[in-house]
N, C-alpha and C positions, 0 to 999 in steps of 0.2 A: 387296513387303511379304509374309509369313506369312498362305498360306491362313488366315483364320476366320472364324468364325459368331460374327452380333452380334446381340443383341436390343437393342430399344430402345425407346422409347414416344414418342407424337405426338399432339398435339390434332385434326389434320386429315390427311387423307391427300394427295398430291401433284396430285390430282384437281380437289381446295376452294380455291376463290378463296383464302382466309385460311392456306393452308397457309406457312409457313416453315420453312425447313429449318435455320435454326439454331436455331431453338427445340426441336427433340428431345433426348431425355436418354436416355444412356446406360444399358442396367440388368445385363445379361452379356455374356461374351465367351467365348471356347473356343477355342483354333488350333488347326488340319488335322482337325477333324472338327466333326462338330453333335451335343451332347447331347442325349442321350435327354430333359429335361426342356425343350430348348427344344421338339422337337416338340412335347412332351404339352401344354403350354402357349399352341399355336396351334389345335391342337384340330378338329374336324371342321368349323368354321368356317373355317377357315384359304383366303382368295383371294390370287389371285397381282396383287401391285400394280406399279406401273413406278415408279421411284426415281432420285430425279436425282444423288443422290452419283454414278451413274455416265454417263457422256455417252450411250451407246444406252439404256437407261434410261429416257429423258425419253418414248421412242417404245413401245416395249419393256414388258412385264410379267419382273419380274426379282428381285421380293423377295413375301416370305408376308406377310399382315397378318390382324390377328383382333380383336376388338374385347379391352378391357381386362379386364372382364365377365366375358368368359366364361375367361380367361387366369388372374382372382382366383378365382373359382370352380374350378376347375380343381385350383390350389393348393391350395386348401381341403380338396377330395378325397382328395385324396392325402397330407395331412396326415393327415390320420382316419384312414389307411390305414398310417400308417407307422409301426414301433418309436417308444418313445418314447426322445429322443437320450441319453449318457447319460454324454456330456463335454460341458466347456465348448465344442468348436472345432464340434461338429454343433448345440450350441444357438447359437453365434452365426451360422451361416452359413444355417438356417433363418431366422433372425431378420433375416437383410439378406435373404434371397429374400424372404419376406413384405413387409417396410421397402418396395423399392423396386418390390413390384406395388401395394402399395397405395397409393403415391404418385405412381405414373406416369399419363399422361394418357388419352387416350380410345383409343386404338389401340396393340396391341404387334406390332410389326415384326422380321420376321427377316430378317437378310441374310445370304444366305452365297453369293453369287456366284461367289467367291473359289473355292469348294469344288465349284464345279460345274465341269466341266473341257470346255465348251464356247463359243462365245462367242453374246452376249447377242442374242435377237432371231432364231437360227437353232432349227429343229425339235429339235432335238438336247436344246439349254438347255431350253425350253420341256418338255419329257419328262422331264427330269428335276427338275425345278422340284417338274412336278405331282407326280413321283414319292414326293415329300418332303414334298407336302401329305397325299398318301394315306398316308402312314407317322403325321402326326401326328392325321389321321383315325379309324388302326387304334388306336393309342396313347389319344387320348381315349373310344375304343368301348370301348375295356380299364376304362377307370376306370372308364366309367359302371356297366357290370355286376359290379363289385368284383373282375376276374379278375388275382388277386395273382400267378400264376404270370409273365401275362406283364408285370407292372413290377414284376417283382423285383429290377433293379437296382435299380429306386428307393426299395423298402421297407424297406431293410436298414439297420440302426442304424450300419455304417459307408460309408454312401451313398460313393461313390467321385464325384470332381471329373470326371471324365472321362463322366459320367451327368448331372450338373446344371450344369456348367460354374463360372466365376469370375464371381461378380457381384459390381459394385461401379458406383459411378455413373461412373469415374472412366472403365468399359470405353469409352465413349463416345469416346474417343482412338482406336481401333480402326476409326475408320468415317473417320479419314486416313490420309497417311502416317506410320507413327511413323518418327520422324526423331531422330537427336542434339541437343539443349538445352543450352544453357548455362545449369551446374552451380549457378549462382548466382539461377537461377530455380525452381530445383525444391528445394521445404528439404527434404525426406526425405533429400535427398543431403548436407547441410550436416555429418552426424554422421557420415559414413561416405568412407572414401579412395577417388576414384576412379582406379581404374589404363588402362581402354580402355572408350571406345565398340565395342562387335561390332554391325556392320552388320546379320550376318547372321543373328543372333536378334534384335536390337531391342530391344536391354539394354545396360545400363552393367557391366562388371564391378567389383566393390568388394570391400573389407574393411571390418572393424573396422575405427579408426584405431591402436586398442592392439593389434591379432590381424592384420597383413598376411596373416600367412600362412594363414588359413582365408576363401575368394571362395565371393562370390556373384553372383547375376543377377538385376539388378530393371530393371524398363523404365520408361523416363518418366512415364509416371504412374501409379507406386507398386506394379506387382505382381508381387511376388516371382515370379519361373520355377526360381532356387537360393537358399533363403534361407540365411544364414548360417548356421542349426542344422543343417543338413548338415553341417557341418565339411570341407566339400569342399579341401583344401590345391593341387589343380590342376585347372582346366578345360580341357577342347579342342572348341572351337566350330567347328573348321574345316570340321564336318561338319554345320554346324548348318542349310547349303541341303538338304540329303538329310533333313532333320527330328531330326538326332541332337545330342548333347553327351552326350563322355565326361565323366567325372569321376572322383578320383581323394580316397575319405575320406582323412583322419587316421590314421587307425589301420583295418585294420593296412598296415604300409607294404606298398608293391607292388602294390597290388589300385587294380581298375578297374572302374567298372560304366558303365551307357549310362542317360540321360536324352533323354526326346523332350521338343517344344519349347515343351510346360506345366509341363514339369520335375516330368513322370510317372517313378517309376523301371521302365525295360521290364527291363533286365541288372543286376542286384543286383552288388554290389561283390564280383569271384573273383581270385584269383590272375593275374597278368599284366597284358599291355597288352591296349587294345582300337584297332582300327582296323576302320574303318566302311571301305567297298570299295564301295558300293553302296547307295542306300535300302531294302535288302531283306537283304543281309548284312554281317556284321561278322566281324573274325576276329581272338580273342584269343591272344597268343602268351606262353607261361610262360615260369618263369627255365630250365627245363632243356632249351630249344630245341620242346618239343611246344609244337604249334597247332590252332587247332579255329576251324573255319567254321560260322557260327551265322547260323540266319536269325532276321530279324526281322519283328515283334517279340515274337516269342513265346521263341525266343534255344532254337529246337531243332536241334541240330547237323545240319549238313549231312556236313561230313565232318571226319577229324582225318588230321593230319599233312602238309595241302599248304600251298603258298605260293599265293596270288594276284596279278594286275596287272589289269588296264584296257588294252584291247585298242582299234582305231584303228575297230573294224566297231560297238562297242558291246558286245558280248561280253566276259566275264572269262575272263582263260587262268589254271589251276592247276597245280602244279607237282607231282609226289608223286615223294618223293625215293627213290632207289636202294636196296635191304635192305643193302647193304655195297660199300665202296669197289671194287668189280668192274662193279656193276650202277650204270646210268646213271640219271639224271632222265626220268619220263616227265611230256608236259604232255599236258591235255586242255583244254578251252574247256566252260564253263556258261553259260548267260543270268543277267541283273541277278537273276534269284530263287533262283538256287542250280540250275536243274535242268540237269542233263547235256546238251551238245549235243554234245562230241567225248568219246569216252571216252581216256584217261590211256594212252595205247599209243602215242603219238609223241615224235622227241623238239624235232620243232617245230608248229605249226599256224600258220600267215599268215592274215591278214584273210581273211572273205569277201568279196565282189562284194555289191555294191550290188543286179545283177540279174540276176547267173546266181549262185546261191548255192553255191560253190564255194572250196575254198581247197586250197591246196598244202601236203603232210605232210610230214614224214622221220621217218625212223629209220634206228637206227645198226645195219646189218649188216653183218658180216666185216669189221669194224674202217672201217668207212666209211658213209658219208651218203648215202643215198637215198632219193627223191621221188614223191610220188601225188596223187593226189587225194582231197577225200572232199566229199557235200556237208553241208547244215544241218542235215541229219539227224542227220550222225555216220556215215554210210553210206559206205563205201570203192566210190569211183569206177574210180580206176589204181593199183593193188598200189605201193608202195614198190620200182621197181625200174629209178628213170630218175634219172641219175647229175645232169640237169639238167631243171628245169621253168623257161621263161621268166616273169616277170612284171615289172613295171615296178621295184618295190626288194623287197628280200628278206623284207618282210611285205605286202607288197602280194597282192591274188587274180591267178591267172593271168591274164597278156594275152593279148588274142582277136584272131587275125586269121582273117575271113569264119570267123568262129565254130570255128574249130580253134585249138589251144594248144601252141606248138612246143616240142621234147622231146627231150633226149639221151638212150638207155637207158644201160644200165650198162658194156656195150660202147663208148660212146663215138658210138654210129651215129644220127643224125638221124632223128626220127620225130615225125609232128605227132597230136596227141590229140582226139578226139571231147569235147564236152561230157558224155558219159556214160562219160570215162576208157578207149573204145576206140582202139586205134592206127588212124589213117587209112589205113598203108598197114603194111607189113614192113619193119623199117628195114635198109638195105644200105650206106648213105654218111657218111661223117665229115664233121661240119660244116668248110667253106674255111676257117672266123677264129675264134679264142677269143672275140670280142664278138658276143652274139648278135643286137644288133643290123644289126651286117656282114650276118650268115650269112642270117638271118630277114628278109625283104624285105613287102609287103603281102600278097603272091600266091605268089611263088616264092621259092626256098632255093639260096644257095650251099653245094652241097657238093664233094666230090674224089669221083673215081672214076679206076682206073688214072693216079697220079698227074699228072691235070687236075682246074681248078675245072669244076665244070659249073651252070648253073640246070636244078632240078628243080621241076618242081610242087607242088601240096599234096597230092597223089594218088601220089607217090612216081616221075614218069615226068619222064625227063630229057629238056631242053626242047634246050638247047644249050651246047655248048663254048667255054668264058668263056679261059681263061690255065694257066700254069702256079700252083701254088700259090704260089710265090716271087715271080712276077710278079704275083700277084693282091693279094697281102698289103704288096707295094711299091708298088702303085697307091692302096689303101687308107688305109697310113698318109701317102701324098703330099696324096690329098686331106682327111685330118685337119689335117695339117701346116697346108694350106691355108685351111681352113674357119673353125680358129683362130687365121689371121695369123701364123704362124710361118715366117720366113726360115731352112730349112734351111743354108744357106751362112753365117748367123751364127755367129760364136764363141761358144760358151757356157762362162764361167768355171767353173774345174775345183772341184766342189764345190757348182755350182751348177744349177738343172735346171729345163726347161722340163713342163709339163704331160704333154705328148707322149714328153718324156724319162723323168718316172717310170710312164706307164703302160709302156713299153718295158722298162725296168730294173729295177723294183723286185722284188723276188723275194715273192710273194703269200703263202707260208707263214711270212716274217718279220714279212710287215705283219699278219696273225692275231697273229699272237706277239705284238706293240703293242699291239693295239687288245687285246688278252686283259689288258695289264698296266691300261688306262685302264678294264675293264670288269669287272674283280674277280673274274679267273679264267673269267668266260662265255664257251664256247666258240663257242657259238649263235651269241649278239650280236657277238661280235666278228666273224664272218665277213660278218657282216649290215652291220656298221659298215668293214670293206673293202669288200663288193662296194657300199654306197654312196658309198664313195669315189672307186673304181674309175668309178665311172658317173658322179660331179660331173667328175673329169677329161676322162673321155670325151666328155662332152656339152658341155663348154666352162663349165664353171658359173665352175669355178676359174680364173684368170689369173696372167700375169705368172710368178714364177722362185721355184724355191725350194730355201734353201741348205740343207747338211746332207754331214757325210762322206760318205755313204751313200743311196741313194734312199729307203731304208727311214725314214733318220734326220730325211729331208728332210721324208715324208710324216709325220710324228710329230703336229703341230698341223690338219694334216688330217681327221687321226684321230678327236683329239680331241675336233676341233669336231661332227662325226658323232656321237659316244660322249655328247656332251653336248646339241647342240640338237637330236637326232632319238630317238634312244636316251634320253635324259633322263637318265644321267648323269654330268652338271657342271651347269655354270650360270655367267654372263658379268654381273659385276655391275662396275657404275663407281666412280668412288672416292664418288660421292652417297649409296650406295646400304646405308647403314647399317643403315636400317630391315628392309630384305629378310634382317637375318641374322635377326631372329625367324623369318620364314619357310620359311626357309632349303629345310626337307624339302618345300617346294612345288615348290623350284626342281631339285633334286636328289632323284632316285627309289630313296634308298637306306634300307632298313629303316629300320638303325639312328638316323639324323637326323628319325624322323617324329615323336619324345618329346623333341627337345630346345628349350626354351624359354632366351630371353635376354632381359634388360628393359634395356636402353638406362641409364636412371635409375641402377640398382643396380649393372649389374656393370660400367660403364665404356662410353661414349658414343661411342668411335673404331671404325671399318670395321677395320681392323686389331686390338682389344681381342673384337673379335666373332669374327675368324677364328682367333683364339687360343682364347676360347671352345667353339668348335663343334671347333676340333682336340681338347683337354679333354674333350671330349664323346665323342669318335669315338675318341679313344684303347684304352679297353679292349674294345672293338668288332675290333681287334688291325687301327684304320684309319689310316689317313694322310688330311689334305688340303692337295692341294698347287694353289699358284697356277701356270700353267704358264708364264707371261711374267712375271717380278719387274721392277720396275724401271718399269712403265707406268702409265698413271692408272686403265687397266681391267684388272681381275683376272677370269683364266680360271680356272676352277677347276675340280678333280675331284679323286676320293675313292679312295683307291689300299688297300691288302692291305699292311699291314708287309711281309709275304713277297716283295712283289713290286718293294718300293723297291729295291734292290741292281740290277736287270733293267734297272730304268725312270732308276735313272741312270746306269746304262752306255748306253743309246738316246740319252739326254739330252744328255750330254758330245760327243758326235756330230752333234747338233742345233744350229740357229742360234739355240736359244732359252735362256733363263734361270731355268730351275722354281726356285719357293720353295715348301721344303715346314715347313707351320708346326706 
């Protein structure tokens, strides 16, 4: 459920023989923080009581309680103290704060468990518990000596909701699960269309029944988070666990702003879309292609003109694109808050390590790709000038063997690297195998010297003379052969190929050239989505045969599926799976699909009416989506470059497969 703080009142405390716990009444509520008036309102009396709504709890001191007394009094104070209101909506909502303390029982209770970010019963909780009674301590010190400076938020004749919270008795639903109802129990909803329960704010979305097209958000019992006088014409809640929901007024069209989940406005309604990347940034993108990274919630630009994603270590990678089609994309990495951890000078960054804080760089020099180090810092470990860094897949952090990281420089020469981006030794030898797992052993290294393989050390000193290279490389792919059941003396039909046969044959700068047409021109990713192909092969992931004029043509749906289930994008939907086209931009990591909505209801109810859809959608996007197997009950799909359909089915026509592009 939604971090919140509940107030609430009780005859007895959990202590008193006669205490019941369903007898308490609800009086406010507030989600993801506590109001400034619920403090003042617990007051320097405020003790910490244990509370059985939660199971440790019963043992446990875990909620604030104060008597009523001193909680009306309180109010009173600060009444006298404050503007006189000078609309209807601040004289009614004073009027329910008063209403429901002076009807409440002998004790007022604060819970906000929810908000403490430790669990119940440990030091931690406990510290911050008090921390929160000493705040409403400082809060009712304030009142009593009349010191209006510090409860200025609350003296101002437009007291803001995020200061005194939402009261109503109803808040009392807060202190369960709020959960989805059936419609027919709840009459608020009886005058109004419901279109979806969102789990993740804890709201029914609605219209008018005469106005569909202006939604709101109201929760089961009764309170508004988007009232219909928004005129809000689009919601996007998908960010609603990160604490956000965009919204999208009436007028004017095109504009977006951000709502957190009181259905506070933090990003006023600007030009363009907004997408949330993180509970701490957002990044609005205009119709003339500029973009701007904005933290929240105060919505103060971090930077303008990069791209972001979501990265596998937790980190966000950004993108800042080239000044003119000469100069390349530079990426850098920031943390969930915007602040710089790689700066924007590479033109890839891999994961870090989990516990040697490290990841592998490139950049493009003299028309080519080269590798470093750097660590969390941002701090350059190994300069960009090693033609290969091993690591497990091509965003993974370097792999360690006894803590050295094996390394081809630019020359082509074997050389293993220090955790501090030092060369272990002088490299003088060419790795024996293109797979550097062959080469790269736990301890020692296959290299050549005076055309023999030899094992050297990790110290660069050669142990002993292993074969010639030809003999060594035919020993090699014998035991591959072997390892994955393969009867080399089998026939294999012309057209058709084993595992072992396209790692053999497939020419690696045609399969870049694929994976570029399934990846929308990225040159990066597409080498990323070979060399993990290259390694499902090699490691045995893949079986069995596969057909295609061509190696290239054979490995096509290989590709794909890399491009799609590791890369994020495609996506593998059954023919059930109708509901998933709303979602569609969850499944598929591509811009343009993260604004596109479909309602089942209205625009047509078939898997097939949805992929027609989302094509509609992706059209002037200047996109394709294409099914890659037509003809089956499960649809593969991926998201192509009009430019690139003429490429992709000349591969195709070559392939044993059937694209439908819709």
């Amino acid at each position: 459920m939604i971090s919140t703080a509940v107030l609430f009142s009780t005859h007895h405390l959990p202590d008193h023989p006669d205490f019941d716990i369903e007898a308490i009444e609800g009086l406010a509520e507030w989600r993801q923080s506590t109001p400034m008036l619920f403090k003042l309102l617990m007051g320097s009396a405020a003790q910490a009581v244990t509370w059985p709504l939660y199971d440790d709890g019963v043992e446990h001191a875990c909620a604030l309680a104060a008597t009523m007394a001193q909680a009306r009094a309180s109010w009173q104070a600060l009444s006298a103290l404050m503007e006189a209101p000078r609309d209807a909506a601040a004289i009614v909502a004073r009027s329910a704060i008063a209403s429901l303390l002076a009807n409440g029982e002998q004790w007022l209770v604060l819970d906000c468990v929810q908000l403490i970010d430790h669990d119940i019963g440990t030091p931690e909780f406990a510290a911050q518990l008090q921390g929160i009674a000493a705040e409403a301590a400082a809060l009712h010190a304030a009142l009593l000596r009349g010191d209006q400076a510090a409860l200025q938020a609350l003296l101002s004749v437009a007291t803001s909701t995020g200061t005194i919270g939402y009261w109503c008795s109803s808040a009392s639903a807060h202190l369960g699960n709020i959960e989805e109802r059936d419609i027919a129990e709840l009459p608020f909803l009886q005058q109004l269309r419901v279109h979806a329960w969102v789990a993740e704010a804890q709201c029914y979305e609605v219209s008018a029944v005469g106005d569909i097209a202006v939604r709101g958000l109201v929760t089961p019992y009764g309170r508004w988070i988007v009232p219909l006088s928004m005129q809000a014409v689009e919601l996007g809640h998908h960010d609603a666990e990160s604490g956000w929901i965009t919204y999208a007024p009436a007028s004017p069209a095109g504009w977006q702003g951000l709502l957190d989940l009181n259905g506070s406005v933090v990003l006023p309604p600007a030009p363009g879309k907004l997408y949330v990347i993180s509970p701490h940034l957002a990044v609005r993108l205009r119709d003339e292609g500029a973009s701007s990274l904005l933290h929240l919630p105060d919505g103060a630009v971090v930077m303008e003109g990069v791209e972001t994603c979501e990265r596998n270590d937790g980190l966000l990678e950004f993108e800042r694109p080239g000044q003119d089609d000469n100069e390349h994309n530079l990426l850098g990495v920031m943390d969930a808050h915007g602040a710089v951890v790689v700066p924007p000078v590479y033109s890839s960054v891999q994961d870090f390590g989990t516990r040697k804080k490290i990841a592998i760089v490139s950049q493009r020099i003299a028309g080519r790709f080269l590798f470093g180090l750097v660590n969390n810092k941002g701090e350059p470990l190994a300069p960009c000038q090693y033609s290969y860094i091993d690591s497990a897949t091509t965003s993974s952090p370097p792999k360690l063997r006894k803590n050295l990281i094996y390394a081809i420089d630019a020359q082509g020469l074997v050389c293993m690297l220090t955790l501090d981006g030092q060369p272990a030794f002088t490299p003088k030898y060419a790795p024996a195998h293109h797979l550097s797992g062959i080469t790269a052993q736990s301890d020692f290294l296959f290299v050549i010297k005076d055309a023999m393989v030899w094992r050297m050390d990790f110290a660069g000193e050669l142990l002993a003379q292993v074969d010639t290279p030809d003999g060594f490389r035919a020993d090699i792919s014998a035991q591959l052969h072997q390892a994955m059941g393969l009867n080399r003396a089998a026939p294999v039909e012309r057209g058709c190929y084993t595992p072992a046969q396209l790692l053999e044959l497939a020419d690696r700068d045609q399969l870049r050239a694929i994976a570029a047409l399934l990846l929308q021109g990225d040159e990066a990713l597409a080498q990323r989505c070979v060399d993990l192909t290259l390694e499902e092969l090699e490691a045995g992931e893949t079986e069995g045969e596969f057909d295609g004029d061509t190696p290239e043509a054979a490995c096509l749906f290989l590709l794909w599926s890399n491009a799609a289930d590791v890369l994020g994008l495609g996506a593998t939907l059954d023919w059930k799976s109708s509901e998933e086209i709303a979602v569609i931009g969850q499944h598929i990591a591509v811009p343009a699909l993260q604004d596109f909505t479909w309602d089942g209801e209205e625009d047509g109810g078939s898997i097939t009416e949805g992929f027609e859809a989302i094509a509609q959608h992706l059209a002037p996007h200047g996109l394709n989506l294409v099914n890659m197997h037509d003809g089956e009950d499960t649809y593969w799909l991926a998201v192509l470059r009009a430019q690139d359909m003429p490429a992709f089915d000349a591969i195709a026509r070559q392939s044993a497969l059937n694209p439908k592009v819709y």
